[in-house]
C-alpha positions in Angstrom: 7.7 42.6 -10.6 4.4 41.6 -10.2 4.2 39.4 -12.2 7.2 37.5 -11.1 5.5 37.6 -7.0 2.6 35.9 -8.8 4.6 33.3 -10.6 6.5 32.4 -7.1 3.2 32.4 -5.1 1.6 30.0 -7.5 5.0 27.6 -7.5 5.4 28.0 -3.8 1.6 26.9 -3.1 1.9 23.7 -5.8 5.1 22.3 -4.0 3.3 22.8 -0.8 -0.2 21.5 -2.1 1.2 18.6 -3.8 3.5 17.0 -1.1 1.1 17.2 1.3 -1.5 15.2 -0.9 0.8 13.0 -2.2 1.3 9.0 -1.2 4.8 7.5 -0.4 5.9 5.7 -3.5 8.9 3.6 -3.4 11.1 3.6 -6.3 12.3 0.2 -8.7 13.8 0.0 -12.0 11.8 -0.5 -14.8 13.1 -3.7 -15.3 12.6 -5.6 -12.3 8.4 -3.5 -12.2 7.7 -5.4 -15.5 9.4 -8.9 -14.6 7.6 -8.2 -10.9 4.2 -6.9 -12.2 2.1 -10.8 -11.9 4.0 -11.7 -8.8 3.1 -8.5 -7.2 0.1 -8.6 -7.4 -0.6 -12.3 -6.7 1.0 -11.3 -3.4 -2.5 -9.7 -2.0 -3.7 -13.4 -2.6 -1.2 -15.5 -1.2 1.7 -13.1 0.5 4.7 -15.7 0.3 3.7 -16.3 -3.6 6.8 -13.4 -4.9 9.0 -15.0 -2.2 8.9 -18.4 -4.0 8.5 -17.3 -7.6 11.1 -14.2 -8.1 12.9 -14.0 -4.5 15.3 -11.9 -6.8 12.6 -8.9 -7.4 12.4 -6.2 -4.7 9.3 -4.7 -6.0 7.6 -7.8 -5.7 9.2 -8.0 -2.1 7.7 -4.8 -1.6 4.2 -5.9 -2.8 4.8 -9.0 -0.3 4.9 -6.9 2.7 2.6 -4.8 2.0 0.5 -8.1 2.1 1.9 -9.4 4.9 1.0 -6.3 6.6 -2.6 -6.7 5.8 -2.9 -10.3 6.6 -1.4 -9.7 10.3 -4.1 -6.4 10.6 -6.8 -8.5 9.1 -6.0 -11.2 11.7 -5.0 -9.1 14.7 -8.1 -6.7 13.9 -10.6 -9.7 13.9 -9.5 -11.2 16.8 -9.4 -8.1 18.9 -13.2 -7.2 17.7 -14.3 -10.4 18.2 -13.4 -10.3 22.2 -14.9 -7.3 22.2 -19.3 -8.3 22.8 -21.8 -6.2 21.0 -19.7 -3.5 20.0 -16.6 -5.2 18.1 -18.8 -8.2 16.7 -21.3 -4.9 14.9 -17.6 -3.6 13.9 -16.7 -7.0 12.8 -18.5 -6.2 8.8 -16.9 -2.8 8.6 -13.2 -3.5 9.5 -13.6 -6.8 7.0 -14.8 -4.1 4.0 -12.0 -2.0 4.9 -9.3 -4.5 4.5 -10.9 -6.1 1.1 -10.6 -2.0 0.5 -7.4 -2.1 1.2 -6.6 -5.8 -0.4 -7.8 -4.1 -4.1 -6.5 -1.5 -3.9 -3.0 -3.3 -3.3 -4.1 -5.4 -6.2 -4.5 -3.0 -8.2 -1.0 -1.1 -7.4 0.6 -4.4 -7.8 -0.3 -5.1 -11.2 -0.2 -1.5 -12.2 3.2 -1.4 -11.7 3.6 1.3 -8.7 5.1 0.9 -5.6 2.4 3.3 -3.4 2.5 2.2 0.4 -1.4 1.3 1.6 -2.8 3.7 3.5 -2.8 3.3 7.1 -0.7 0.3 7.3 2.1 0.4 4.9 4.8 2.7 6.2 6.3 -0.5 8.3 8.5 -2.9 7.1 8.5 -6.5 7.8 10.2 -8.2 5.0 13.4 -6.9 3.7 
């Protein structure tokens, strides 16, 4: 009896430990992730790139908005710091390393073949 208290402990605490943890990942066939993979990740350098190439490929889609989303929080982000005197032009370096932080790792999710959301940004939906 224990034993068995023990064994339901330890599984209740790892399904609690590792949804909390874990990142949003969106779910493609196989097929369309390997036909997707280039375009997906040539998306974090030029957003409407999958649009053209494979408009037929939702994972690349996906890896489109996610780029999208960057692009407009990049711009949005540098204009609003850069009204901003002193203060948002000494923010200005940080906020462009975060979204290069962001852009890899995008790039590197792309490619990879998963579908994570970007942290921060990526739980909105532009493109459908």
């Amino acid at each position: 009896m224990m034993t068995e208290q023990k064994d339901n402990f330890e599984n209740k605490e790892a399904v609690t430990g590792s949804g909390a943890a874990q990142i949003q990942e969106d779910t493609y066939p196989a097929e369309d992730i390997e036909k997707g993979k280039t375009m997906a990740g040539l998306s974090y350098l030029l957003f409407f790139l999958p649009l053209v190439a494979c408009p037929e490929s939702k994972y690349a889609k996906f890896h489109a908005n996610q780029s999208l989303l960057l692009l407009i929080t990049a711009i949005v982000g540098d204009v609003i710091l850069g009204v901003i005197p002193v203060v948002g032009w000494m923010l200005m370096p940080i906020f462009g390393v975060v979204v290069l932080a962001l852009g890899i790792i995008g790039l590197i999710n792309g490619f990879g073949g998963k579908a994570k959301r970007l942290p921060l940004i990526g739980r909105f939906t532009i493109l459908k």
